[in-house]
Structure formats: structure tokens, C-alpha cells
C-alpha positions as a printed NumPy array, in Angstrom:
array([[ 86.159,  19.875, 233.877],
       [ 87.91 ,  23.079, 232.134],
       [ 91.123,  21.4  , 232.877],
       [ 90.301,  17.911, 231.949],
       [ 88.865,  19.565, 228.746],
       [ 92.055,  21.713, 228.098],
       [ 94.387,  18.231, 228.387],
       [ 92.185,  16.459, 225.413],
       [ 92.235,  19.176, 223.216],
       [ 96.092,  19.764, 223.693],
       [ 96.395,  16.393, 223.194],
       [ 93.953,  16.039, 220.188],
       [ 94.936,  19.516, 218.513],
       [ 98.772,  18.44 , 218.373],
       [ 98.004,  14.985, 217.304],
       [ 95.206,  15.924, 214.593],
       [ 97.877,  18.521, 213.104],
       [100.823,  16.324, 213.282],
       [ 98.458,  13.325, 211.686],
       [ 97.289,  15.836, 209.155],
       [100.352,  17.176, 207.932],
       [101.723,  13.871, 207.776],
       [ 98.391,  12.818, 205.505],
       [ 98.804,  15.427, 202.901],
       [102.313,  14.99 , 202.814],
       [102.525,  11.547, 201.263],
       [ 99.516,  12.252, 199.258],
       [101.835,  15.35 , 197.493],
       [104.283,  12.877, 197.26 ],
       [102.428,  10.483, 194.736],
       [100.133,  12.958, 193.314],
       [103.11 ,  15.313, 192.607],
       [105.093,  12.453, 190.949],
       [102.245,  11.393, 188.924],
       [101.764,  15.183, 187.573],
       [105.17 ,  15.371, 186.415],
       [105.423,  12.301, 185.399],
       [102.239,  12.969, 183.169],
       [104.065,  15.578, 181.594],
       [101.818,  18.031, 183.005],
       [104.589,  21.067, 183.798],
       [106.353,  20.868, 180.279],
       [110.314,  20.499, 180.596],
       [110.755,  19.456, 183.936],
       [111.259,  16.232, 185.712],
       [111.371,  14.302, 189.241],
       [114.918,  15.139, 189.458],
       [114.623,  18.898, 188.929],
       [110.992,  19.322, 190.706],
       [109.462,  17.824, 193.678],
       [106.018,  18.59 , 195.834],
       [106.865,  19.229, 199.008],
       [104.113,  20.564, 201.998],
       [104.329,  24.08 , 203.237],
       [102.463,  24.775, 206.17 ],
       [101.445,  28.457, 206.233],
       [101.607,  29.541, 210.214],
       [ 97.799,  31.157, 210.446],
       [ 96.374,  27.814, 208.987],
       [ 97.598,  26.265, 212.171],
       [ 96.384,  29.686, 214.072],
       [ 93.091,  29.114, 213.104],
       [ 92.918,  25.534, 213.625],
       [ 93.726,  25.827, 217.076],
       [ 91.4  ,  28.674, 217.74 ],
       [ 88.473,  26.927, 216.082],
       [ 89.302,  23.42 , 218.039],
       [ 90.039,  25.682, 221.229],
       [ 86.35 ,  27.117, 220.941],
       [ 84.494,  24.434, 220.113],
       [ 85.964,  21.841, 222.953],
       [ 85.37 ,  25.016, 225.457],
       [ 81.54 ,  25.074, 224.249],
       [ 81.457,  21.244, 224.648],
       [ 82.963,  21.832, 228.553],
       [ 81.412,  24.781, 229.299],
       [ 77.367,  23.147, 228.769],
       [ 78.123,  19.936, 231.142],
       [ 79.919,  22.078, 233.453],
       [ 76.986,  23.755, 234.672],
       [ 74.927,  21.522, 234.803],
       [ 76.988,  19.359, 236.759],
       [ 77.963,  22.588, 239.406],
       [ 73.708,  23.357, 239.583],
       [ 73.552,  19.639, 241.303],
       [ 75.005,  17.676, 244.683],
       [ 77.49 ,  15.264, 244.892],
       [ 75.054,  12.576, 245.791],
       [ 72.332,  13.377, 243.229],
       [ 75.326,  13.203, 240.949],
       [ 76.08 ,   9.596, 242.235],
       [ 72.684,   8.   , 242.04 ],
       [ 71.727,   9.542, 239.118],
       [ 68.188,  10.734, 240.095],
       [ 67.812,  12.972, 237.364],
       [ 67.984,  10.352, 234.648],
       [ 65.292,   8.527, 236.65 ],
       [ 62.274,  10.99 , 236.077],
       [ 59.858,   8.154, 234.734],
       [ 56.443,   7.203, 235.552],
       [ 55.85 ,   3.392, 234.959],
       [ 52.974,   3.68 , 232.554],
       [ 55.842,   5.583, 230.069],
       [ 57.727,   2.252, 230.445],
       [ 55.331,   0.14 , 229.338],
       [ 55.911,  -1.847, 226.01 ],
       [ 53.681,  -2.871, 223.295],
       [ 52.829,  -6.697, 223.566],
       [ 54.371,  -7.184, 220.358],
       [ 57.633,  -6.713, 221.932],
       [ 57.706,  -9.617, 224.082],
       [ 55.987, -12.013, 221.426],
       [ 58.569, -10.968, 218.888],
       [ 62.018, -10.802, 221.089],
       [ 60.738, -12.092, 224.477],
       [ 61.363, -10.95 , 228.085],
       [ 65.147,  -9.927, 226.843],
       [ 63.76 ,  -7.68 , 224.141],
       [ 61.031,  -6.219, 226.477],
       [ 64.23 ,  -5.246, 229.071],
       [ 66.103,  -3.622, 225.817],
       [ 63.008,  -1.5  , 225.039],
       [ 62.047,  -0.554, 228.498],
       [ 65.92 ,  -0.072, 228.761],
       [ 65.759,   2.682, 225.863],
       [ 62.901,   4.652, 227.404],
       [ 64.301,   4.373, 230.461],
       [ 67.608,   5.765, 229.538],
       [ 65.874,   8.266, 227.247],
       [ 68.118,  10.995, 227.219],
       [ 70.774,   8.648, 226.433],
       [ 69.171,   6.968, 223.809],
       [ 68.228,  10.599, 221.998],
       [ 71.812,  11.408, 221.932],
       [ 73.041,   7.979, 220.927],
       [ 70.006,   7.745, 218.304],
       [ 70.918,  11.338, 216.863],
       [ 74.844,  10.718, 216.729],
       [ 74.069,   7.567, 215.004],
       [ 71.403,   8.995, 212.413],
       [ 73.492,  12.186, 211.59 ],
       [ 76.522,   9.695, 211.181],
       [ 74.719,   8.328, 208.623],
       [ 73.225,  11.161, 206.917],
       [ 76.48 ,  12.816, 206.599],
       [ 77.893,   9.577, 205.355],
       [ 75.483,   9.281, 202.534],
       [ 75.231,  12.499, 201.701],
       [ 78.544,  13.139, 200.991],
       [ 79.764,  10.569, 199.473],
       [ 76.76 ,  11.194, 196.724],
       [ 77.705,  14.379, 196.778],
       [ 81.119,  13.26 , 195.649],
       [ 79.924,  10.725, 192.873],
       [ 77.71 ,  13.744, 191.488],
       [ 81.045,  15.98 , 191.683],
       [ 83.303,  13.306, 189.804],
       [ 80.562,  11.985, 187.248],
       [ 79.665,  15.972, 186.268],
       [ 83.536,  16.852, 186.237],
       [ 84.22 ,  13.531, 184.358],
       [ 87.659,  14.803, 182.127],
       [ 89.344,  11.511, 181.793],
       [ 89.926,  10.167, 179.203],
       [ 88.942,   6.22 , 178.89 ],
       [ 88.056,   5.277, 175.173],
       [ 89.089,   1.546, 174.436],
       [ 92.016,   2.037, 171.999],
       [ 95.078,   3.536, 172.469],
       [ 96.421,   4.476, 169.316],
       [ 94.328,   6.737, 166.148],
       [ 95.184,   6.581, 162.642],
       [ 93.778,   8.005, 159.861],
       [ 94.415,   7.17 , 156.068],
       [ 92.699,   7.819, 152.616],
       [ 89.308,   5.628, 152.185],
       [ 90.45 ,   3.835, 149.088],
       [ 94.278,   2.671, 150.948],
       [ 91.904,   0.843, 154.419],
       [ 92.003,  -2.691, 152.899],
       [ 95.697,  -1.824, 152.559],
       [ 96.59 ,  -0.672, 155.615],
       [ 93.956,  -3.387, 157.737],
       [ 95.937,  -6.519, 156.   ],
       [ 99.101,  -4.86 , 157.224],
       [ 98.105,  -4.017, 160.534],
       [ 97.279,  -7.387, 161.1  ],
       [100.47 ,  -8.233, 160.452],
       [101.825,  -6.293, 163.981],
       [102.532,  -8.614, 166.413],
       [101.868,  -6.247, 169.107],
       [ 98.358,  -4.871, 168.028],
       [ 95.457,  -6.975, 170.125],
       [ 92.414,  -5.153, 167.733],
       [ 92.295,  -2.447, 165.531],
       [ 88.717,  -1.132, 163.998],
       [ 86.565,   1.925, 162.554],
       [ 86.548,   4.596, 164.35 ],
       [ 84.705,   7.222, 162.101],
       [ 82.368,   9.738, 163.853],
       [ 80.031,  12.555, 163.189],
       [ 79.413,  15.381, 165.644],
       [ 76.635,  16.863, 167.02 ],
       [ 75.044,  19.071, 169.401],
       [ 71.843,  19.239, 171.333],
       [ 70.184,  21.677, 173.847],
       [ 68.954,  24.921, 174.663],
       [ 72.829,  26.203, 175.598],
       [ 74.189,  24.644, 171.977],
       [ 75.985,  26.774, 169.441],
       [ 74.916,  24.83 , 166.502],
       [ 71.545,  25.383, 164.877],
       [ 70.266,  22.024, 165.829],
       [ 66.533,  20.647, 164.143],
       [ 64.491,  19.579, 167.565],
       [ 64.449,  15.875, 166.398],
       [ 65.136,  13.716, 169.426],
       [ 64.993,  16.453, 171.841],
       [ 61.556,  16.547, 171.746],
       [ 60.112,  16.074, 175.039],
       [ 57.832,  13.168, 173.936],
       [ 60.668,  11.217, 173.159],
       [ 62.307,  11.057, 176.499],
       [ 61.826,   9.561, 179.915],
       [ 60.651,  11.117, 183.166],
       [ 64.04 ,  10.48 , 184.497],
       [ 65.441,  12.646, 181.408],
       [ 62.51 ,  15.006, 180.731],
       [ 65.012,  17.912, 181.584],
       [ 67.836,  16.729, 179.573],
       [ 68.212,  19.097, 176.658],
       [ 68.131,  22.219, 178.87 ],
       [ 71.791,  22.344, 178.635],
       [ 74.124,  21.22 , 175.782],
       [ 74.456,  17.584, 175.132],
       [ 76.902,  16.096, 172.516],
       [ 75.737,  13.537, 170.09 ],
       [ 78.219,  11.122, 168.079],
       [ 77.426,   9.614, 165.22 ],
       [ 80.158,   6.421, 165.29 ],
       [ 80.739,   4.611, 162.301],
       [ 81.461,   1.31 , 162.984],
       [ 82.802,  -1.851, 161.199],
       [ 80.029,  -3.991, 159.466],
       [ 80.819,  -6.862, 161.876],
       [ 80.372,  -5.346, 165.024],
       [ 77.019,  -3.435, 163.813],
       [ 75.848,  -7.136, 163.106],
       [ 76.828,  -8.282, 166.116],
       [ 74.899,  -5.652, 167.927],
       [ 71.86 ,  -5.553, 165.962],
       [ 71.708, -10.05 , 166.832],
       [ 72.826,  -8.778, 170.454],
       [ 69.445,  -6.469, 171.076],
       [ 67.498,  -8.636, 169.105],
       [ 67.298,  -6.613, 165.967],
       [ 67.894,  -7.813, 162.044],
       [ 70.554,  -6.36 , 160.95 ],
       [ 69.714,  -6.903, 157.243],
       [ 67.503,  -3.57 , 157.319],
       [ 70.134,  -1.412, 158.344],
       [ 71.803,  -1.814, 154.879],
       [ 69.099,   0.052, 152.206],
       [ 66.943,   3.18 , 152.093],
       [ 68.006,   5.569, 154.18 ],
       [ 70.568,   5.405, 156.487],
       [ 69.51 ,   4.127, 159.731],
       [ 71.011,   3.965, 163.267],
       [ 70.81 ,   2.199, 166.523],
       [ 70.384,   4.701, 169.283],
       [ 72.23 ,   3.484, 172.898],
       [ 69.36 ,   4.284, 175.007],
       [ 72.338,   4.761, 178.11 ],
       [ 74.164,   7.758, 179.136],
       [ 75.922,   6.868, 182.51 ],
       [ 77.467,   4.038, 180.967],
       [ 76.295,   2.104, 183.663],
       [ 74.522,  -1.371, 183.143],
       [ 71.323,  -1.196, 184.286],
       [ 70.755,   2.514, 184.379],
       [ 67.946,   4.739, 183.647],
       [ 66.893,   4.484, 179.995],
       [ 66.744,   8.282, 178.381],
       [ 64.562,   7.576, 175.203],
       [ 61.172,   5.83 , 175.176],
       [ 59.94 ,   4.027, 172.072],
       [ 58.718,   7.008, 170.386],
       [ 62.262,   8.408, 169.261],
       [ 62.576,   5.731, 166.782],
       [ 61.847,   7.425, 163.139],
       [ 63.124,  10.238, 164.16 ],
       [ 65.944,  12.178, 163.028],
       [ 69.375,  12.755, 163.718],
       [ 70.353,  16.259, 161.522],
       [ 71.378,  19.781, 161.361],
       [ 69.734,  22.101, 158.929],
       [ 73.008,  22.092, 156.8  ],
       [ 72.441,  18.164, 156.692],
       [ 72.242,  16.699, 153.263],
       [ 69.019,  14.199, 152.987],
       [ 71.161,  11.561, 152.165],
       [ 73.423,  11.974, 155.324],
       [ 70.22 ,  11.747, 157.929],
       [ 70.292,   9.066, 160.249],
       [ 67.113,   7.405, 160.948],
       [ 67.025,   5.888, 164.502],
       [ 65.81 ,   2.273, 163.772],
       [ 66.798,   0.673, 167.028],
       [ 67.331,   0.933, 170.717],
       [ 70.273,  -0.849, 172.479],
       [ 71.744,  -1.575, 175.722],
       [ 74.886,  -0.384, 177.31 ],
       [ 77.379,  -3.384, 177.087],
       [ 80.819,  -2.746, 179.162],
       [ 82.119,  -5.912, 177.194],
       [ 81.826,  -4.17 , 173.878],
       [ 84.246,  -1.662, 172.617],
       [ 81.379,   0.282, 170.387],
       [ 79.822,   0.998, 174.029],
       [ 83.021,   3.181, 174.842],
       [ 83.89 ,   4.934, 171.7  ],
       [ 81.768,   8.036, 172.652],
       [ 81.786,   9.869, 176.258],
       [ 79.792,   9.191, 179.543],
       [ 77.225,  11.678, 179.651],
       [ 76.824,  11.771, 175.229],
       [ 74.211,  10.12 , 173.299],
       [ 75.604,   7.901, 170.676],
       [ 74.251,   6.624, 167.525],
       [ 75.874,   3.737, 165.225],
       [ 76.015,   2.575, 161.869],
       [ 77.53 ,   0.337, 159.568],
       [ 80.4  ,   2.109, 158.267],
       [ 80.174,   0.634, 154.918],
       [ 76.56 ,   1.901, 153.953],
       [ 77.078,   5.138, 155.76 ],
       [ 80.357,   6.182, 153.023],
       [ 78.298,   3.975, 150.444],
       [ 75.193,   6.645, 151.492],
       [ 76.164,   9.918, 152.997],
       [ 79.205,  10.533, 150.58 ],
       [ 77.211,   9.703, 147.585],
       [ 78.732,  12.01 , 144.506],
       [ 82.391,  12.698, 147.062],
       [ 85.704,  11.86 , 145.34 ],
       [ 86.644,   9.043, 147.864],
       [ 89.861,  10.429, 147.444],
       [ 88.562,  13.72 , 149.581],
       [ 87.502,  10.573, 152.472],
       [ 89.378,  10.066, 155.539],
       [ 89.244,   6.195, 157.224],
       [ 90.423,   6.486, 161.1  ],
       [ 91.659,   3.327, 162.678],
       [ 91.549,   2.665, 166.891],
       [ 93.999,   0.192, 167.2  ],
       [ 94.07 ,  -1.451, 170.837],
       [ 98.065,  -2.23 , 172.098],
       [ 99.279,  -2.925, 175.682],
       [102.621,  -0.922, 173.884],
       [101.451,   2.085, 172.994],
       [104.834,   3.822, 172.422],
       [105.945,   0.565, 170.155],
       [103.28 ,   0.481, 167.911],
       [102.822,   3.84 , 167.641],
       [106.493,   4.015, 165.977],
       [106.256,   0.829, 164.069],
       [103.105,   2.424, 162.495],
       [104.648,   5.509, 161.299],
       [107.366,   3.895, 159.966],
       [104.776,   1.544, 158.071],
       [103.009,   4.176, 156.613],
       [106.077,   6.649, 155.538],
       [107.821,   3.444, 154.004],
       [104.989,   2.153, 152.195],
       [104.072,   6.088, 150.685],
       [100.28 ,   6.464, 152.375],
       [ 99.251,   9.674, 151.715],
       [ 97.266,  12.167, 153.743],
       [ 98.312,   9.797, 156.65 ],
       [ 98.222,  10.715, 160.555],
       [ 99.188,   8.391, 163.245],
       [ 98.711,   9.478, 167.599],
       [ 99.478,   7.832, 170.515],
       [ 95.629,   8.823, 172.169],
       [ 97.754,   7.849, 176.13 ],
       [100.039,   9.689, 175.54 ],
       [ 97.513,  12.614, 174.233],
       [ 95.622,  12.434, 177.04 ],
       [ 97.848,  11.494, 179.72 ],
       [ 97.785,  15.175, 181.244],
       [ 93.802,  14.804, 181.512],
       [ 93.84 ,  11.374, 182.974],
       [ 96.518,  12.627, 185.646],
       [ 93.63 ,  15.79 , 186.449],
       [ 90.606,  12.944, 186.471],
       [ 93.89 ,  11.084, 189.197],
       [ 94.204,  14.431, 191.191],
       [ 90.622,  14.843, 191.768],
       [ 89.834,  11.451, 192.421],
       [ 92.337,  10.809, 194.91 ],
       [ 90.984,  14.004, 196.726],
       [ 87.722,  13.482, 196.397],
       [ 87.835,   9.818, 197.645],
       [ 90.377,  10.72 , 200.231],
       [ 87.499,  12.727, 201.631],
       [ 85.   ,  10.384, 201.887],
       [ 87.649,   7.956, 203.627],
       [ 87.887,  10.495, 205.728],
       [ 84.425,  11.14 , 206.762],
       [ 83.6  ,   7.414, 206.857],
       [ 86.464,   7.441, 209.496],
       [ 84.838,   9.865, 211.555],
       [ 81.356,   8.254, 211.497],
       [ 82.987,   5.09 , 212.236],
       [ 84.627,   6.6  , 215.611],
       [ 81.423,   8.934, 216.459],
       [ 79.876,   5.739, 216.595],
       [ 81.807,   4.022, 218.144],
       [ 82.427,   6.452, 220.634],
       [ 78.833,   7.448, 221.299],
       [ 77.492,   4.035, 221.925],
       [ 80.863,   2.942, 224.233],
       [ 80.084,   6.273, 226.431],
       [ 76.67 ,   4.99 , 226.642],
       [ 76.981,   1.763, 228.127],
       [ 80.199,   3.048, 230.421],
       [ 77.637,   4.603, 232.074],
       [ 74.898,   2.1  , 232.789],
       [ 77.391,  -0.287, 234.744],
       [ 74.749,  -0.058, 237.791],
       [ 71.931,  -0.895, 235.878],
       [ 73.81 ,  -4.34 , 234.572],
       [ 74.96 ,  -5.398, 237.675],
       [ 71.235,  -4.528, 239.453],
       [ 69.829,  -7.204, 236.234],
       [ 72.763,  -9.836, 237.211],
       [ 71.331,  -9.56 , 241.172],
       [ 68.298, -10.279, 240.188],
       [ 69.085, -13.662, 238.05 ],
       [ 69.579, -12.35 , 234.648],
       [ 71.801, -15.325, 233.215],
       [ 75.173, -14.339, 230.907],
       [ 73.284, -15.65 , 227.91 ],
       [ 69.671, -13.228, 228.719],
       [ 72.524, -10.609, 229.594],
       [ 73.927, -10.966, 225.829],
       [ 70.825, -11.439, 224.154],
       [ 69.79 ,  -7.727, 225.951],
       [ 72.485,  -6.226, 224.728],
       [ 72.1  ,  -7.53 , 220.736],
       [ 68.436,  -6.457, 221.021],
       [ 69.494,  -3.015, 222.507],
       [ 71.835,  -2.622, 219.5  ],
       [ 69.241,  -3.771, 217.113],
       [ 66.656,  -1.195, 218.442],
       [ 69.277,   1.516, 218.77 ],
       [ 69.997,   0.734, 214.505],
       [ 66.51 ,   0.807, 213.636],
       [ 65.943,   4.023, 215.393],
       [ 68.37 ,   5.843, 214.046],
       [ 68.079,   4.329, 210.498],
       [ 64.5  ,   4.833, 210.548],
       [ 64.882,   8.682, 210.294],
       [ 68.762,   8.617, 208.583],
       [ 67.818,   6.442, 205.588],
       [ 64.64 ,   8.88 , 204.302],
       [ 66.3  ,  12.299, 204.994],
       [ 69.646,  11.228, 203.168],
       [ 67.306,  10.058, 200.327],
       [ 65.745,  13.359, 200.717],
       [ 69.018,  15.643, 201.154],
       [ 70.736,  13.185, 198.148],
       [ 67.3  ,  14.373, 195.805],
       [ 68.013,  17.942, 197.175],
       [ 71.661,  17.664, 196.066],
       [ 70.559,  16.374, 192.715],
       [ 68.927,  19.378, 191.877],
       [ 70.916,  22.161, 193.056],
       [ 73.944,  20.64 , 190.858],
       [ 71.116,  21.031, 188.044],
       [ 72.899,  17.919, 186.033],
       [ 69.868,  17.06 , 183.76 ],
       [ 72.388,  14.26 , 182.003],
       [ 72.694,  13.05 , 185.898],
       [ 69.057,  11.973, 187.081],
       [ 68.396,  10.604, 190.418],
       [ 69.743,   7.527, 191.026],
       [ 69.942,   5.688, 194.527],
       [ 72.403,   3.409, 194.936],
       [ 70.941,   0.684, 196.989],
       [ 73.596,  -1.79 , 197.649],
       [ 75.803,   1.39 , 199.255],
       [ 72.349,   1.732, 201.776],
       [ 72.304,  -1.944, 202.159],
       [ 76.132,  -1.884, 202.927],
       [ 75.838,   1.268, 205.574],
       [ 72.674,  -0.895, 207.492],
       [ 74.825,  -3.603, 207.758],
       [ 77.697,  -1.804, 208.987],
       [ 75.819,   0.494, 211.55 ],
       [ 73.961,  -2.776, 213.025],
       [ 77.511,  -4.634, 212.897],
       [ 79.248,  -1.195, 214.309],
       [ 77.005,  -0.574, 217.254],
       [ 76.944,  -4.224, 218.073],
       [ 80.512,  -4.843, 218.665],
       [ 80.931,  -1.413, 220.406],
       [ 78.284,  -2.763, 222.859],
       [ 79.546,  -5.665, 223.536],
       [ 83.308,  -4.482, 223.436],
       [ 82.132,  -1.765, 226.889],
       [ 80.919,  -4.348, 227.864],
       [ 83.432,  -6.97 , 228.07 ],
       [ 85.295,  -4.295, 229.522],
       [ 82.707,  -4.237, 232.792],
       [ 82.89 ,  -8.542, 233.011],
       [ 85.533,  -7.923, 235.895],
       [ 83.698,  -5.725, 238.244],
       [ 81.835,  -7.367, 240.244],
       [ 77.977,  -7.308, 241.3  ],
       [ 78.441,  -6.479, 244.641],
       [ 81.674,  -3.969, 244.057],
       [ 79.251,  -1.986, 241.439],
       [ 76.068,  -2.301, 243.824],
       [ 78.115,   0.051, 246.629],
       [ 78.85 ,   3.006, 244.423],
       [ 75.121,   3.142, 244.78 ],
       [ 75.341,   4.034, 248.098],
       [ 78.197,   6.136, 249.006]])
């Protein structure tokens, strides 16, 4: 057994570190090109730089001596057991046979349910119940790790969020008075799709901010249970400024009137959304509206009053001009300058422009040439991709690691699976070919083995599905993202069942197929050698 153990792992050390080498390898390759690409390592370029793998000698040290120990544990447990009994108790089996009949007996609701097929699966299970334990636990851990992780690793990429994905491409700012100007000329670009408002006001929120913030909002009355701990840490608020238009439009969209939005004070609609996900957790309950959005420096005629609460929307723009994980406000640009800048030389007032472009780099030189040629003053024109492209390349980095991971362990489950369940039934040929004896037809045979793998799935799920719900929760708070509540996402747990039922099924019946050619009679005399 030392032997036969010494053979896999030679085999499986050389072929994991060849396989592994080779894996990181090509993803250097287009990460590497991508980074410098981006721009990211200033003054150089593919020709004078590439990523290449370097392999330091006691990584592979301690790989082997790690894989070395553990398949020696793994040979060294079954090995002793197997020396402590004879050759022919070995054969027969007689110490997985240590049943009384009562502890076989099924509830009736077995055979009403699934018939005398399903009563055979379950009796099958307890019969075989060290096998089933270790099947059931491979399967249920499988699962648990799969779940876990891979929240572990939407958590990780939603808190470490750095990319940049705003819906216009290029910025430009110009005096207030010259925006009619410079809107009836952008219009005239061929290659500009939209252009709009852009204007927004900062703030900041939360225990941990640097700004000295009037509670407002944060109060805890005004939020959800989901959000109760939300201002604990510092959370960015923009005020965006939006053209008249598209405030309209949102106001009709949510149901509000967008006529009182345009006297008194200046008023706001509040996106009750922070994940920028449709259909997730609201932050604000009715009782924010009235209140406040300030600082203590705030001028009374600069307040915003939130008046409204909207949806997110993926389809509109204004949805995406602030940040996942920031609150944002809007308002009708034109009453906001009309309001907040009452007594300001609108010459002292900037007007920014997003203009949206599928050629960045084109329009982003036509538009300086526009505005130098036709003498705008206090004028500044950026190409936000190409900005930002170094942060969107780190957001590509980690994503391509992260997700590479949980391909990875999804791989693993798959084949532990897999694995477990084809060991399993490799080892019950007997009992198969004792039920074919004794008139069990092909289709009974089949419908034994779908109810085996159905019994095996809810077993395992039973116990998998609550304590990666619980272990997800437990993840939740140790990151201590307030702006990240709980969230489960159910069609991923509706996808895994699906897949561990359809997974354990075809592994069943794949071992065995591979048992249709040995015969009853062939099988029957191993019983008695």
C-alpha cells in the first residue's frame, strides 16, 4: 500500500507542478501584457519588458514535502487497518456488515413515496453506512467550501472595488455662461453618442470621516436593518447635478412630480441603492425624506432637501455617475446654480460635460482643438479611459486571480465528487449482482441507482446548504463591510443543487456502466474464494 501510495503521488506531484507552472505561466502572459499595455510601468513597452515565471527551487521543496506527508497519512490509516484483518474477512467484507435488521428498517413513507426501488436505495445507505458517511461528508464539505469561497471572493472584489466604470468616457469643463455654446457644438461631433451634466458636490459621512459632517441622514432612524451599521465607517455622498431632462425623466420613472423639485428649497431624490444591483437591499426607510444633506460650512441656500426615493436603474446613465458602495443624491442642474450660487459671479462657475464616445482618443483631440480655436476660457478637456486605465488594469489583475481561484476550487469539488461517489459504487459490485440474482430488472436496477443519488444529494445538502449560509453570515462580519450587508445569492444555491444532484447522478451511473460487463455469476464467486 506504501508503494502503491508512493507511485500516485510521484505521479500526481510531477503532474500537479508541471500543470501548475504551466497555469500561471499563460496567466503572466496576458496579465503582464495588459499591465504594460495599461501604461502601468511608465516608459516601457512589450518589446522592451515581458512577464516571464520564475520558479524559486524551495517552493517546489515544500510542495513536495507537504504532498509527500499528507498522501503518507492517507496510506498509513488504511494500512493498518487492512494488516489488523485476514485475507478472507477482507474478501467478504464482514466488517461492513455489522447490522441488525431492525436498523434497516425504513419509514413507510419511503415505499409510498419512491416504491420498493427507493426502499432498496435507503436500506442500501444504512446498510453501507460507513460508506455513505464518507460519501455524504465529501459531498457536503464540497459544497461548503464551494460556497464559501466563492462569497468570500465576491465580498473581497465588491470591498476592493477600484475600477473605474462611470458611463462617459471623456470630462470637460467650461465657464457656466459658454454651456449653450459649447452643447450646440458638441452636437455637431459626429463621433460623440451623448454628452450631459456632470456637476457634483462632495460629501462625507461616518464615524471614521474627516469632515465635520451634521448627523442628517445618518441617523439611525433613517436606515434599514440591513444598513443599521452603515455609518460606522466613512461613506461618500455625491451630490450629482444633472440635466433638467433626465431629472424629469426620473422623477415620471419612480412615480414622482417633478414640478416640485423646481421652487423653495432645493430638493433631491435620494437612490435608496448602494450595490448597484437591481433588486438589492434598500438602505433608507421613508423617514429620511425632509432631511438634510449639509456640512456646517453649508450655506442655507445650498441644502438639499431629500424629497424622493428612487430605484437603481442599470439602463440609466444618472444610476452610474457616482461609485458602488456611495450614496447619491440628484438634482436638476438648472435650479441647483439658479439656487445654491445665488449672489456668485457666474463667471467664478464651472459647467463639466461627460461626453459618451466609442473613440475616446478622437474626440478627445477634436475637442481640444474646438475649444482652443473657438477661445473658451478656463477650459479643461480628459480622456477619463485613458485616466483610469492603470486602475481598471488593477480591478483586471485581481479579478482574473480572484476568479481563477474559484475555477479552481469548483474544479476540485467537481473531481472530489466525482471521485468519492465512483469509489463508492466500485466497491458494491457484489451487492448489484446479488439484486440482479434475485430478479431485480435493468429498469428497477436504474431507478435504485437515481434514488440512491437523490438520497445521497439531499443528505449532504441538508447539512451543506445551512452551515455555508451560516459560515457566508460569519464571513460577512469579520470583513466588517457595513456598506456590504448580507446578501444570499439564491440562484448560485439553486445552481450548486442542481449540479451536485446532476454530478452524483452521472458519476453513479458512469461506475456503473463500467460493471454492465461482469457478469452475475463471475461477480457471485469472488464471494467465495
Amino acid at each position: 500500500m506504501y508503494f502503491e501510495g508512493f507511485l500516485l503521488g510521484l505521479a500526481g506531484i510531477i503532474t500537479g507542478i508541471i500543470a501548475g507552472i504551466a497555469g500561471i505561466s499563460v496567466t503572466l502572459k496576458i496579465v503582464g501584457r495588459k499591465m504594460i499595455a495599461s501604461g502601468m510601468i511608465q516608459g516601457i513597452t512589450e518589446s522592451e519588458m515581458s512577464m516571464n515565471t520564475v520558479v524559486p527551487i524551495w517552493c517546489i521543496i515544500g510542495i513536495v514535502i507537504v504532498s509527500a506527508f499528507t498522501i503518507f497519512i492517507s496510506s498509513v490509516i488504511p494500512a493498518r487497518k487492512a494488516s489488523a484483518i485476514t485475507p478472507i474477512d477482507a474478501i467478504r467484507q464482514q466488517s461492513e456488515w455489522k447490522l441488525k435488521a431492525r436498523k434497516l428498517k425504513s419509514p413507510r413513507y419511503i415505499r409510498k413515496i419512491f416504491g420498493y426501488e427507493g426502499e432498496l436505495a435507503h436500506k442500501s445507505l444504512k446498510r453501507n453506512s460507513r460508506k455513505t458517511r464518507v460519501i455524504t461528508f465529501s459531498i457536503t464539505l464540497s459544497v461548503v467550501l464551494f460556497l464559501c469561497v466563492n462569497y468570500f471572493c465576491q465580498m473581497f472584489m465588491q470591498a476592493a472595488d477600484i475600477s473605474v466604470k462611470i458611463p462617459y468616457q471623456i470630462q470637460v469643463m467650461v465657464d457656466y455662461d459658454e454651456k449653450d455654446k459649447l452643447a450646440k457644438e458638441l452636437g455637431n461631433i459626429s463621433d460623440i453618442d451623448d454628452f450631459y451634466c456632470v456637476n457634483s458636490e462632495y460629501f462625507e459621512y461616518g464615524e471614521k470621516s474627516l469632515y465635520n459632517m451634521e448627523p442628517g441622514i445618518t441617523d439611525k432612524k433613517n436606515l434599514t436593518e440591513a444598513y443599521k451599521d452603515l455609518f460606522q465607517q466613512k461613506v461618500k455622498l455625491y451630490v450629482n447635478n444633472i440635466d433638467d431632462e433626465a431629472f424629469n425623466a426620473l422623477c415620471e420613472k419612480n412615480g414622482l412630480d417633478y414640478r416640485d423639485f423646481y421652487s423653495g428649497t432645493i430638493k433631491g431624490l435620494l437612490m435608496n441603492n448602494i450595490s448597484h444591483k437591481e433588486g438589492g437591499k434598500k438602505v433608507f426607510t421613508e423617514k429620511v425624506l425632509g432631511e438634510q444633506v449639509y456640512q456646517k460650512e453649508t450655506a442655507e441656500n445650498s441644502k438639499v432637501e431629500i424629497a424622493g426615493l428612487i430605484n437603481y436603474d442599470k439602463e440609466n446613465y444618472v444610476c452610474k455617475l457616482s461609485d458602488p458602495g456611495a450614496l447619491a443624491v440628484y438634482v436638476p442642474q438648472s435650479y441647483y446654480f439658479k439656487t445654491a450660487y445665488q449672489g456668485v459671479d457666474s463667471g467664478d462657475l464651472r459647467y463639466l460635460f461627460g461626453i459618451e464616445t466609442k473613440r475616446h482618443a478622437e474626440v478627445t483631440e477634436k475637442v481640444l482643438a474646438l475649444l482652443d480655436e473657438q477661445g473658451y476660457t478656463h477650459t479643461y478637456c480628459s480622456d477619463v479611459v485613458k485616466m483610469f486605465q492603470t486602475m481598471n488594469t488593477v480591478g483586471f489583475v485581481i479579478e482574473v486571480f480572484v476568479y481563477g481561484f474559484v475555477t479552481l476550487i469548483t474544479l476540485i469539488t467537481i473531481a472530489n465528487i466525482i471521485n468519492t461517489v465512483s469509489t463508492g459504487i466500485a466497491l458494491r459490485k457484489k451487492e448489484f449482482a446479488m439484486l440482479k440474482s434475485v430478479g431485480m430488472t435493468p429498469k428497477g436496477f436504474r431507478k435504485m441507482i437515481r434514488l440512491e443519488s437523490l438520497f445521497y444529494g439531499l443528505k449532504a445538502l441538508v447539512v451543506g446548504i445551512p452551515l455555508s449560509l451560516l459560515l457566508s453570515y460569519g464571513i460577512n462580519r469579520a470583513m466588517g463591510e457595513a456598506a456590504l450587508p448580507f446578501e444570499v445569492n439564491w440562484v448560485l444555491y439553486l445552481a450548486v443543487i442542481i449540479v451536485v444532484f446532476l454530478i452524483i447522478l452521472m458519476s453513479m451511473q458512469y461506475s456503473v456502466s463500467k460493471l454492465k460487463h461482469d457478469t452475475i455469476v463471475e461477480t457471485l464467486k469472488e464471494e467465495i474464494l
